[in-house]
ZABA-679845 format. One record per residue: residue in one letter; chain; x, y, z of N, C-alpha, C, O in turn. Coordinates in nm, 2 decimals. Each point is the difference from the previous one (the first is absolute). Layout:
BEGIN
+---------+--------+--------+--------+--------+--------+--------+--------+--------+--------+--------+--------+--------+--------+
| residuo | cadena |   n.c1 |   n.c2 |   n.c3 |  ca.c1 |  ca.c2 |  ca.c3 |   c.c1 |   c.c2 |   c.c3 |   o.c1 |   o.c2 |   o.c3 |
+---------+--------+--------+--------+--------+--------+--------+--------+--------+--------+--------+--------+--------+--------+
|       A |      A |      X |      Y |      Z |      X |      Y |      Z |      X |      Y |      Z |      X |      Y |      Z |
...
+---------+--------+--------+--------+--------+--------+--------+--------+--------+--------+--------+--------+--------+--------+
% end
This chain:
BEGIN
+---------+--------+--------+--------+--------+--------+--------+--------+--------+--------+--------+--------+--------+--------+
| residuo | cadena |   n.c1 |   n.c2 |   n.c3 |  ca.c1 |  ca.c2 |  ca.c3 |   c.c1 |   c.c2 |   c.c3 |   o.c1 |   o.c2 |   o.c3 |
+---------+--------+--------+--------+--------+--------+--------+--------+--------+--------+--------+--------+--------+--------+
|       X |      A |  -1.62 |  -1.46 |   3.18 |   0.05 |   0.09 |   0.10 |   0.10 |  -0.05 |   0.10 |   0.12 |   0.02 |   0.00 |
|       X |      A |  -0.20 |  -0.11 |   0.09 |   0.15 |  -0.07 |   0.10 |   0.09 |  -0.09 |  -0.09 |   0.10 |  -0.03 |   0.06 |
|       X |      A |  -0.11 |  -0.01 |  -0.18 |   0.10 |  -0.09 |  -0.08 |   0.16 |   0.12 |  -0.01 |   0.12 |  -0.01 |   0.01 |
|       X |      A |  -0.21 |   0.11 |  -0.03 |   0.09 |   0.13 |  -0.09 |   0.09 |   0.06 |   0.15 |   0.10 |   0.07 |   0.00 |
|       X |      A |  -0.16 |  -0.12 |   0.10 |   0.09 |   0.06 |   0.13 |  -0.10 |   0.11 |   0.07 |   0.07 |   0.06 |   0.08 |
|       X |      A |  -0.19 |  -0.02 |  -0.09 |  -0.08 |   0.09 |   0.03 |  -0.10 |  -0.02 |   0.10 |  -0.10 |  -0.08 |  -0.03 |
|       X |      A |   0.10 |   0.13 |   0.17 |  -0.09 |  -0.02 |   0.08 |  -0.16 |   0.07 |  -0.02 |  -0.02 |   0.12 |   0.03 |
|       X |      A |  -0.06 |  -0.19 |  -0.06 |  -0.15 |   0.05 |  -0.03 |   0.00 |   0.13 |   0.10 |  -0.02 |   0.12 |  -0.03 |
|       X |      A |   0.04 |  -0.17 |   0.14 |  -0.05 |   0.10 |   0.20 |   0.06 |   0.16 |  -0.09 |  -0.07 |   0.09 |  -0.03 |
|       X |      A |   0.20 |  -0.10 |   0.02 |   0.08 |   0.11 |   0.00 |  -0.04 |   0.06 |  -0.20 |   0.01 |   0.13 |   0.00 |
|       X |      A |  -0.03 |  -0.15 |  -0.07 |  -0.06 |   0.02 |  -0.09 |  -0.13 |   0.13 |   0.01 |   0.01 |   0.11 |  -0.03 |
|       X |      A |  -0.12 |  -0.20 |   0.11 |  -0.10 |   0.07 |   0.04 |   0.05 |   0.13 |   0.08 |   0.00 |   0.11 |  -0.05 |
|       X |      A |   0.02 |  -0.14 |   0.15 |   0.07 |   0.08 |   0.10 |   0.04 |   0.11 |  -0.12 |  -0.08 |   0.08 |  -0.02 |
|       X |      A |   0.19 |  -0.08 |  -0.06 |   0.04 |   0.14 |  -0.06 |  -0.05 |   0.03 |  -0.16 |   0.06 |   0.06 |  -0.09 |
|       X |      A |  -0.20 |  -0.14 |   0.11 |  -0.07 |   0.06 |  -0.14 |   0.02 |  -0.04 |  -0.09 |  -0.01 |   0.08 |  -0.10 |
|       X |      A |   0.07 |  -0.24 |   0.07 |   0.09 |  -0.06 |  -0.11 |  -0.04 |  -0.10 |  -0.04 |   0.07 |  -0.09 |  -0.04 |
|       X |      A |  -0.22 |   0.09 |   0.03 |  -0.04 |  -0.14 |  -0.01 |   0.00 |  -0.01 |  -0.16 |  -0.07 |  -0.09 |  -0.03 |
|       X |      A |   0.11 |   0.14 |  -0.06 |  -0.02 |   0.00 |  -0.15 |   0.18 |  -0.11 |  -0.01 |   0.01 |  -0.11 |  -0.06 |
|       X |      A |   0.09 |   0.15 |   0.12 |   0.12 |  -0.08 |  -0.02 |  -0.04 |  -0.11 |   0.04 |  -0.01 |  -0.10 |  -0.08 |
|       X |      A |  -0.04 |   0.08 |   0.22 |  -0.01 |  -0.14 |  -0.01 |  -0.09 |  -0.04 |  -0.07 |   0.03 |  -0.11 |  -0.05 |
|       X |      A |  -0.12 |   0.12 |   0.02 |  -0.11 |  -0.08 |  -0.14 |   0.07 |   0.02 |  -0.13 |  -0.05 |  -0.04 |  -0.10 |
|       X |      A |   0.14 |   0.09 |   0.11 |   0.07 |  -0.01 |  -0.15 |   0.06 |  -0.09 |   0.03 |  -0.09 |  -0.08 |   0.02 |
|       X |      A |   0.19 |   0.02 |   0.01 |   0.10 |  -0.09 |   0.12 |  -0.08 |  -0.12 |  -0.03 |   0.03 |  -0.09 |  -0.08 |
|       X |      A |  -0.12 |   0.09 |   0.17 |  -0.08 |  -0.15 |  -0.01 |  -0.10 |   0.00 |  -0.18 |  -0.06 |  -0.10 |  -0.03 |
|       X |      A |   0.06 |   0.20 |  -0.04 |  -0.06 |  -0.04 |  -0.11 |  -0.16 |   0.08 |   0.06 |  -0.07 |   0.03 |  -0.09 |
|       X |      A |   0.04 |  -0.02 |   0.16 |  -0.17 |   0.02 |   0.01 |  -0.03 |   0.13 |   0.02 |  -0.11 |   0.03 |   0.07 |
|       X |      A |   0.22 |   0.09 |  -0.13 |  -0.08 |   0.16 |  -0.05 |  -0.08 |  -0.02 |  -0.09 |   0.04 |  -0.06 |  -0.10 |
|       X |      A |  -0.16 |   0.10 |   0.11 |  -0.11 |   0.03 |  -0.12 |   0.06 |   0.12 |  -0.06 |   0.03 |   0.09 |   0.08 |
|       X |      A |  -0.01 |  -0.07 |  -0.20 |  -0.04 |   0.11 |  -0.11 |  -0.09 |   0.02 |  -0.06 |  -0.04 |  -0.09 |  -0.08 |
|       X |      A |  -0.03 |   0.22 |   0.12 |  -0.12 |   0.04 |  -0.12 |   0.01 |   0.04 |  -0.07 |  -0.11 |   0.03 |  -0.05 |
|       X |      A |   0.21 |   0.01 |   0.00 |   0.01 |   0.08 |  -0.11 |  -0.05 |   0.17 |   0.00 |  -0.05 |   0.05 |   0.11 |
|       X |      A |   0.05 |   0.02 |  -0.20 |  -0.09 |   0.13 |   0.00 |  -0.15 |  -0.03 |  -0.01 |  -0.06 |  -0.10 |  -0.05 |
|       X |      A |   0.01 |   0.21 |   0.12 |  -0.13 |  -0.05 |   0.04 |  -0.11 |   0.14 |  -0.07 |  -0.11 |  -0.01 |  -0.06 |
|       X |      A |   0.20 |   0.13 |   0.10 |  -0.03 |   0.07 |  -0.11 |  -0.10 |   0.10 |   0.07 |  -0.07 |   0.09 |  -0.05 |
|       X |      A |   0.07 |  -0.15 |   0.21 |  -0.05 |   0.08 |   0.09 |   0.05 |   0.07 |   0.11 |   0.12 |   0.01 |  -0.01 |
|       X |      A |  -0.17 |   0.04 |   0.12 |   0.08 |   0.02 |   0.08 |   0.00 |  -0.04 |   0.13 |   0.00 |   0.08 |   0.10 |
|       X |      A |  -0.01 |  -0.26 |  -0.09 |  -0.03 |  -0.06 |   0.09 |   0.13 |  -0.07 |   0.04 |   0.08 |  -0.07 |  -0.06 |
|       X |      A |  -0.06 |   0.12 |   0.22 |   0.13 |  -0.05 |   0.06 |   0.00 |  -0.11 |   0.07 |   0.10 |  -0.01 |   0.07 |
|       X |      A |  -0.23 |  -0.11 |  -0.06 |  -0.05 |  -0.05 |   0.13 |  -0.04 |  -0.12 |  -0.09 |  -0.08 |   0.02 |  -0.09 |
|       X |      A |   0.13 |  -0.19 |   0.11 |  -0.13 |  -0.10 |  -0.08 |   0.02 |  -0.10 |   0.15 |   0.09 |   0.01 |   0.09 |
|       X |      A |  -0.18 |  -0.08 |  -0.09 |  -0.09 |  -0.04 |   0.11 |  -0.01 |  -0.14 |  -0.08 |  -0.07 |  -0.01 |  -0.10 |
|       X |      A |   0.14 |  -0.08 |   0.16 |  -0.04 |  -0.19 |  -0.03 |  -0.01 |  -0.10 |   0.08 |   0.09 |  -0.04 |   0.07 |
|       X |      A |  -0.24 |  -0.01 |  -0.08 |   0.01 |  -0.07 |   0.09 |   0.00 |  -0.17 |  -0.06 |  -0.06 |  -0.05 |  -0.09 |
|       X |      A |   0.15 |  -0.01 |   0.19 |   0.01 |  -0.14 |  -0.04 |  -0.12 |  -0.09 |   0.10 |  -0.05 |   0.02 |   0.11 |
|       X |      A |   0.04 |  -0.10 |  -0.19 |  -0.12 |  -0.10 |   0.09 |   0.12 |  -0.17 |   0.01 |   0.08 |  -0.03 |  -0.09 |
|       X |      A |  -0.12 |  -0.04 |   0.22 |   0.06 |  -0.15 |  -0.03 |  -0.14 |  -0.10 |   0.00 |  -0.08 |  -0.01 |   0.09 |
|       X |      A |   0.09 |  -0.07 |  -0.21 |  -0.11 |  -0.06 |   0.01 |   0.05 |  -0.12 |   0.11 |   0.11 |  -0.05 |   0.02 |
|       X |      A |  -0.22 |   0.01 |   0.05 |   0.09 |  -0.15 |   0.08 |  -0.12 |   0.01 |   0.15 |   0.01 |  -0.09 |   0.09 |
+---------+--------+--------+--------+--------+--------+--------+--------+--------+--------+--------+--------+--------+--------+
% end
């Protein structure tokens, strides 16, 4: 995302956060799901 010239802050700010995770590589695609669920929920843990 910042490599590509994109500020994270201003992203959020206008609802854009799918460009920049495309940008930096880290949009998830799920593919069809075959439901009608608009919402996934992940949580990351750091081991340490």
């Amino acid at each position: 995302g910042r490599e590509a010239g994109l500020d994270p802050q201003r992203c959020l700010a206008l609802a854009d956060a799918g460009r920049f995770l495309a940008a930096s590589r880290d949009l998830l695609i799920t593919g069809p799901t075959g439901t009608n669920v608009m919402d996934i929920v992940i949580g990351l843990a750091h081991a340490g």
